[in-house]
C-alpha positions as CSV (number, residue, x, y, z in Angstrom):
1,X,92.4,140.9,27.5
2,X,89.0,139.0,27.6
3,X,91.0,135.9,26.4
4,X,93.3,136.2,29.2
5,X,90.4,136.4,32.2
6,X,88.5,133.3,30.6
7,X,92.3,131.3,30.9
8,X,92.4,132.4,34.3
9,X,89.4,131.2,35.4
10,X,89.5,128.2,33.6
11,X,92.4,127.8,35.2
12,X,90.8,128.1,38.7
13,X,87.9,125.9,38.0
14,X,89.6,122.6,39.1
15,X,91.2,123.9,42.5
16,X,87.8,125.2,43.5
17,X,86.4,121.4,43.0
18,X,89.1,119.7,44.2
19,X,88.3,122.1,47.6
20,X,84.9,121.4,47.5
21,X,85.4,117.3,47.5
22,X,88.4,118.1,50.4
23,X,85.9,119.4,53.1
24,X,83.8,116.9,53.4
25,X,86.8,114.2,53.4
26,X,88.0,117.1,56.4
27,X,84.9,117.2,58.5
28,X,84.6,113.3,58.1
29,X,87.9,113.4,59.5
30,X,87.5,116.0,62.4
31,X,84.1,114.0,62.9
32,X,86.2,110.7,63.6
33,X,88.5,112.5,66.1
34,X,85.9,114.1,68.1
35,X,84.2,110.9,68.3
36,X,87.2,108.9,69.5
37,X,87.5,111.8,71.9
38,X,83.9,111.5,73.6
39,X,84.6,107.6,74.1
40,X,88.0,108.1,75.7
41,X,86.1,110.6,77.8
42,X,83.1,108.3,79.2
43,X,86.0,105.7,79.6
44,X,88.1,108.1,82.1
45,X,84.4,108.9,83.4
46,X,83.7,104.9,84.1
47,X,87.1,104.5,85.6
48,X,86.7,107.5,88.0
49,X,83.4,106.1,89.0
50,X,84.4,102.9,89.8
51,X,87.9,104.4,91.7
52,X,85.3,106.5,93.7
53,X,83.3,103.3,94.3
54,X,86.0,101.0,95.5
55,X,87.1,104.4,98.0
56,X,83.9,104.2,99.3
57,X,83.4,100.6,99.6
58,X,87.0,100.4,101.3
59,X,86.1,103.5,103.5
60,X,82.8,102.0,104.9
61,X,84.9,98.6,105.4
62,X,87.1,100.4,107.5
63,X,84.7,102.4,109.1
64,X,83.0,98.8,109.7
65,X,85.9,97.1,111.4
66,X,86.6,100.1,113.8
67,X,82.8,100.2,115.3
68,X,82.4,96.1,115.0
69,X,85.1,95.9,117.8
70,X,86.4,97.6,120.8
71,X,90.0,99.2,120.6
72,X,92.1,99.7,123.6
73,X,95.4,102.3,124.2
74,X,97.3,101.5,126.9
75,X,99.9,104.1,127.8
76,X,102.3,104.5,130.8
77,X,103.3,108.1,132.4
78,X,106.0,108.3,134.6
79,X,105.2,111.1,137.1
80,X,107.8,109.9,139.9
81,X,110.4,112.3,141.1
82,X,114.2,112.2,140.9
83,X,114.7,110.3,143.9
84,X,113.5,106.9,142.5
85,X,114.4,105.7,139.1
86,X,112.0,103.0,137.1
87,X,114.3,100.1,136.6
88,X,111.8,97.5,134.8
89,X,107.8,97.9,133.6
90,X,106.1,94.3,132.7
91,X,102.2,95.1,131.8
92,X,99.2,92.0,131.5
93,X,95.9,92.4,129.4
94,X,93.6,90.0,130.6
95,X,96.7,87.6,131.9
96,X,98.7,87.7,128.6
97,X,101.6,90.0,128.9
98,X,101.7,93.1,126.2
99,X,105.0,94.6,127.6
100,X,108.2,94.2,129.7
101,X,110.8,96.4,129.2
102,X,114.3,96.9,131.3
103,X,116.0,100.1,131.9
104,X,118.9,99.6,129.8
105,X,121.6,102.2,129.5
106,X,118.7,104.6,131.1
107,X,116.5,103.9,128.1
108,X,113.6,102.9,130.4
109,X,113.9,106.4,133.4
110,X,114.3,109.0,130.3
111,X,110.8,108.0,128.5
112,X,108.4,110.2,130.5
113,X,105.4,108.6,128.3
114,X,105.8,104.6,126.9
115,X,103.4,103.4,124.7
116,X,102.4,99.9,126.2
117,X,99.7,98.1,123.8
118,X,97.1,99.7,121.0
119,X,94.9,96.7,119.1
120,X,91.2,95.5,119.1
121,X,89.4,93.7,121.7
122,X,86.7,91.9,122.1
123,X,83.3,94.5,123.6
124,X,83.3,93.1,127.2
125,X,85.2,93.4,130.6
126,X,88.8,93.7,130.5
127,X,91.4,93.9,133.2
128,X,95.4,95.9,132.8
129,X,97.6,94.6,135.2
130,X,101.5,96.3,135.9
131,X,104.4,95.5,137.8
132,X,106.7,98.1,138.2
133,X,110.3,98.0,139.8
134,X,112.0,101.4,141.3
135,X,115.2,101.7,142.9
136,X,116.7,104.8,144.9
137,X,118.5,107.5,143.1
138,X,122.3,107.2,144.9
139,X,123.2,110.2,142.6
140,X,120.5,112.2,144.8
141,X,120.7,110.7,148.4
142,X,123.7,108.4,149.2
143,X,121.4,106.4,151.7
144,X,119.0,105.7,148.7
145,X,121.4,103.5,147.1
146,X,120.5,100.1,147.1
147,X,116.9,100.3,148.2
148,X,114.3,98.5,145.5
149,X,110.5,99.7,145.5
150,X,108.4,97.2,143.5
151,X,104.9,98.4,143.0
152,X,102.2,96.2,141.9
153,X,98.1,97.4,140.8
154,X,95.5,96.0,138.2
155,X,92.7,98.0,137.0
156,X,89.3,96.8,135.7
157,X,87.5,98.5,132.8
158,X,84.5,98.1,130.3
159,X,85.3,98.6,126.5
160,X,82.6,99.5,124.4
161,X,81.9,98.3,121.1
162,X,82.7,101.2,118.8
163,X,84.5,103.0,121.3
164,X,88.3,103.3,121.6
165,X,89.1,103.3,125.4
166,X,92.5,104.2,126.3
167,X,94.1,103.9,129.6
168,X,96.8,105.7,131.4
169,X,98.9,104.2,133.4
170,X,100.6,107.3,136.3
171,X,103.6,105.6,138.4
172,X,103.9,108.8,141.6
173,X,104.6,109.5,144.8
174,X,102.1,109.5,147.4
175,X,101.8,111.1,150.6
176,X,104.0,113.8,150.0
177,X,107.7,114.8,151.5
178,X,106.3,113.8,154.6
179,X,105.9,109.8,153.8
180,X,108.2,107.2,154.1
181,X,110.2,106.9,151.1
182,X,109.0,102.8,150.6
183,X,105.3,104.1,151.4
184,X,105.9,106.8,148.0
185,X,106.4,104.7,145.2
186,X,102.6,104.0,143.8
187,X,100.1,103.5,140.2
188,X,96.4,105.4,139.2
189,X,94.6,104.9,136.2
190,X,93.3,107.6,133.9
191,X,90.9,106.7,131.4
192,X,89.1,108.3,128.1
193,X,86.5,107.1,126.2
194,X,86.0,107.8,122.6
195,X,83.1,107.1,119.7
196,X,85.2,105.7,116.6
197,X,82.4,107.0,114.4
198,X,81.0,110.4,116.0
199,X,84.2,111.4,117.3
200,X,82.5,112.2,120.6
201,X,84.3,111.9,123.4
202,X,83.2,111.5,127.5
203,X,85.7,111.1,130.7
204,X,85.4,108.1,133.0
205,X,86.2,108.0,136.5
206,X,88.8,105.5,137.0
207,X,89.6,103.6,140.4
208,X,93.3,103.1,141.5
């Protein structure tokens, strides 16, 4: 029996060695890994840093290019009633035409809002000039047909560096039922001023 426990353990000598030399060949290995694992780790960390950098850079570029200039919205509204329809809208900025536009196939009389012109200008005095063409609704009052309305108006206005100024352009009817139909057609300007950066906005009193 004695015999047999000695073989045994002789037996288990080696394994127990050749365990002992493993671990440290092991943790050399898991040593490796984790260090390969920490580098990839500060590399993602540089690349997000520098992503986060360029986002910023590009963001305060932007932010830059808004406030360094002035930036104008013009917009027409068409506030008329059914008895005259808007057969042609040509718009100037400062003498260089930004719009004309006919009113084909009714495209023109069924916009109730048309965007005219949105860009940068330069800070400094600017002036919107429209032409607008009506004509009397036949389909409403036979005795309309025929008759052309052409209304002409400019408006003068200031736009601020870092400040986006829009201006709305209202074709109506003035003077009520009561006014001579050529006496109705007519233009008024609305416009808003807003801070690019602070968001802020203020109302201006506009002439027509």
């Amino acid at each position: 029996m004695k015999r047999c426990i000695f073989s045994v353990a002789v037996l288990m000598f080696p394994v127990f060695v050749w365990a002992q030399e493993a671990m440290p060949q092991a943790q050399g290995e898991a040593d490796a890994k984790i260090g390969q694992l920490r580098e990839r780790v500060e590399e993602l960390k540089g690349k997000v840093f520098d992503a986060k950098s360029r986002l910023a850079m590009l963001r305060e570029r932007i932010l830059y290019d808004l406030v360094a200039d002035a930036r104008v919205i013009i917009e027409h509204r068409n506030d008329v009633s059914s008895f005259f329809v808007l057969d042609e809208a040509l718009y100037f900025l400062d003498d260089q035409q930004v719009f004309y536009q006919r009113n084909r196939d009714g495209s023109l009389e069924s916009q109730k809002k048309i965007s005219v012109f949105e860009g940068p200008v330069k800070p400094g005095s600017h002036v919107v000039s429209v032409e607008l063409l009506y004509r009397g609704n036949g389909k409403v009052f036979k005795y309309l047909e025929g008759y052309k309305f052409r209304v002409k108006s400019s408006f003068n206005f200031y736009a601020s560096k870092g400040y986006r100024t829009e201006v709305t352009v209202v074709g109506f009817e003035k003077g009520g039922l009561t006014a001579p139909m050529e006496e109705r057609p007519s233009v008024k300007f609305e416009m808003t001023r807003t801070q690019v950066a602070a968001r802020a906005s203020e109302e201006q009193p506009a002439g027509k």
